[in-house]
Residue, then its C-alpha position, 0 to 999 in steps of 0.5 A: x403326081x401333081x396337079x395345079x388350078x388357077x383362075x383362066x386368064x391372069x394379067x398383071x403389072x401397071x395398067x393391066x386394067x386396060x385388059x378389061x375392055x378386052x374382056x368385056x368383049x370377049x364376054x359380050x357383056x351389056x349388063x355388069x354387077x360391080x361390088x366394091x368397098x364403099x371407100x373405094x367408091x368415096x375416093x374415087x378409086x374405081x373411076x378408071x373401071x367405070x370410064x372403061x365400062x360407060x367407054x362401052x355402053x355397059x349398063x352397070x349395077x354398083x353395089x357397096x354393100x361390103x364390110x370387112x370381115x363379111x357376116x352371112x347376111x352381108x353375103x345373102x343380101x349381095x346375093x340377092x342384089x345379083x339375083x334381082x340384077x341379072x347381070x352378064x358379069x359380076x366384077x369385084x373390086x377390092x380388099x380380100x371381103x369384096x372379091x369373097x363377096x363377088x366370088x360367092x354371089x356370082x355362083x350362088x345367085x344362080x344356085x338355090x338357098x344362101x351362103x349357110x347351106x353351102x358353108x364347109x363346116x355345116x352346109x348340107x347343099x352342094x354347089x351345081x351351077x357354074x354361075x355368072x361369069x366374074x372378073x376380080x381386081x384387087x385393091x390390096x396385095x395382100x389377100x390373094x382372093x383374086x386366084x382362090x375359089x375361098x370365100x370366108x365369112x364371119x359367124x358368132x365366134x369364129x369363121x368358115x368358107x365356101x369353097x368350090x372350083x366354080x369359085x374361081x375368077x373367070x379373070x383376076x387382074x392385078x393392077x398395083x396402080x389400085x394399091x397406091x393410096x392404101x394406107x400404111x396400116x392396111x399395106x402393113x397387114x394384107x402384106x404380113x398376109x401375103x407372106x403368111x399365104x407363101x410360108x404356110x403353103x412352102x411348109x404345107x403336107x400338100x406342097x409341090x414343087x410348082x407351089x414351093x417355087x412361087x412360095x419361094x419367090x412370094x417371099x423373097x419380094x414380100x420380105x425385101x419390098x414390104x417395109x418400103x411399101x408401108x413407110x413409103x407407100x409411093x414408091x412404085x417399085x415397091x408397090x408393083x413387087x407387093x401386089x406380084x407377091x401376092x399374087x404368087x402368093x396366092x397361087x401358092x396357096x390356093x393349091x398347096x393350102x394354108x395351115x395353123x396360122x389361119x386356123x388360129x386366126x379364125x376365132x380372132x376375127x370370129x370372136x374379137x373381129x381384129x381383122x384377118x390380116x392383123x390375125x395371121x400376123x399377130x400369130x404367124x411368129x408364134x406357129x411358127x415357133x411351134x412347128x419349126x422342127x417340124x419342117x427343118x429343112x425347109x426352115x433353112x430355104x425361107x432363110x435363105x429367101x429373106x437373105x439372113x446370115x446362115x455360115x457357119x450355123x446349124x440347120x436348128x439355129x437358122x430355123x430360130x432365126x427365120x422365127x426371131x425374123x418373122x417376130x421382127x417384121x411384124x415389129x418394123x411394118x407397126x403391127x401388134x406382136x401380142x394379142x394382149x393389144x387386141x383387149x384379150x385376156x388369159x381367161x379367153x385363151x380356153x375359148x380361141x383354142x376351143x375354137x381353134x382346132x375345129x378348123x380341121x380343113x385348116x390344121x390337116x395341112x400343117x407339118x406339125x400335128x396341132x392338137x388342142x394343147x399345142x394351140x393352147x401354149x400358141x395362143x399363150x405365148x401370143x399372149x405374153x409376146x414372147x417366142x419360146x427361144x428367147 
């Protein structure tokens, strides 16, 4: 037996914004809390949402406190701007950081103590309140925030979560107009997330047939739209195919879960604060390196969703070109292929894997056990560049 969770209402495709109107009154909200990235703000990037709010009379409270890679304070103080506030409905909007950020705030402005008390690996507080009700729009196809209860936080030298069904947006809306002007290097990134999300939830322990047909499906538009969208990003074919990508994605994941590659990428942002998607993408070739035989068959269907030449090849062989082909892409949308680029050294390999395999949460979900040997001759050969086979 199966089950499956998503947001209550997902609406998507260009122009999907004009749904919040709607909302709004279906909410009967006077009083919005917006969170949003501080270039959003400076761009202009949410003007569209703001003329729909001032269109209804909605007081608004526009917050930028948002940085990437969000510390424990960052979120206490959001917190506290939504506790002071009171809003009707908190909205998020942008990267993977804003829409944690909105995500947490909401619920935990009306549940007691601050984002450390209700942390997976060391909080002692459980969450009790529903909280504000929220709408979340992404700026990025990429993270798939917008349809997981996950809200991750940076500490000393790696990361944790908040997770808690109460999480989850009341309304995600996907609009890939707000991805347009994302610059090439973000698009490159939050897009090898993306891919990132579909694989390691196709090859988790906790997959499911409805999870693997939207992982298969992520993939097939990520792997065909994601260097169209990072060399040509005002193609909006391409764009649009990226942002529903990652919203499957997203699905995907959020119920099937993620695996290595995140617990791995954790004490990157942690301890050297490279970005999460430049993380996952710095290390996905090289887990995958590792864990193939692990998941053979499955190998052989991520094959066939990037459309790679499989007659007259034996399962193992197209298994190592599906690796050689993830190494590949992350080589053609201009991303780092060693963590060598990122100013890590040998010495610090000790510290990320010591780190690494306290992600518990994370390495239960992987087809292959991860211990902390493995994550070792992972981070060495993110190191050197090179994949095992070659």
């Amino acid at each position: 037996m199966y089950s499956f969770i998503s947001p209550i209402k997902i609406h998507h495709g260009e122009g999907s914004v004009s749904k919040l109107e709607g909302i709004l009154e279906e909410l009967r909200a006077d009083k919005v809390f917006l969170l949003t990235d501080p270039i959003l703000k400076e761009l202009g990037v949410i003007e569209p949402v703001l003329k729909i709010l001032e269109g209804r009379g909605v007081t608004v409270t526009l917050s930028t406190n948002v940085i990437p890679e969000p510390p424990l304070e960052v979120g206490n103080k959001v917190i506290e701007e939504v506790r002071k506030t009171k809003p009707d409905l908190v909205l998020g909007i942008g990267g993977g950081s804003a829409l944690d950020l909105a995500k947490a705030a909401a619920v935990l402005a009306d549940n007691d103590g601050n984002v450390q008390d209700y942390l997976n690996l060391s909080g002692t507080k459980k969450i009790k309140k529903k909280g504000i009700p929220k709408v979340l729009l992404p700026t990025t196809a990429g993270t798939g925030a917008e349809v997981t209860d996950i809200a991750v936080f940076s500490l000393a030298d790696t990361k944790d979560v908040i997770t808690h069904d109460y999480l989850l947006a009341d309304y995600a809306i996907v609009d890939p107009v707000f991805t347009y002007t994302l610059p090439a290097k973000v698009t490159a990134a939050s897009g090898i997330d993306a891919l990132t999300h579909a694989i390691e939830a196709f090859t988790s322990v906790n997959a499911t047939p409805l999870t693997d047909l939207l992982a298969l499906d992520a993939m097939r538009r990520i792997n065909k739209y994601v260097r169209t969208a990072v060399w040509n990003g005002k193609d909006k074919e391409a764009r649009g195919e990226m942002a529903l990508g990652s919203l499957l994605a997203g699905l995907s994941f959020y119920n099937a879960g993620v695996a290595g590659v995140h617990a791995l990428a954790y004490p990157l942002g942690g301890l050297f604060k490279i970005p999460h998607g430049e993380s996952n993408a710095v290390l996905l070739p090289y887990v995958y390196d590792a864990i193939w035989p692990s998941c053979l068959e499955k190998m052989v269907l991520v094959a066939e969703a990037f459309e790679l030449p499989a007659e007259g090849k034996s399962a193992r062989e197209i298994a190592l070109d599906v690796v050689q082909s993830l190494y590949d892409l992350v080589e053609d949308v201009g991303l780092p292929k060693s963590i060598g680029e990122y100013d890590i050294h040998p010495e610090d390999i000790n510290l990320l894997a010591e780190n690494g395999v306290k992600q518990k949460r994370l390495l239960a979900r992987s087809p292959k056990p991860l211990h902390l040997k493995d994550v070792k001759q992972i981070y060495q050969h993110a190191y050197e560049g090179k994949l095992t086979s070659k």
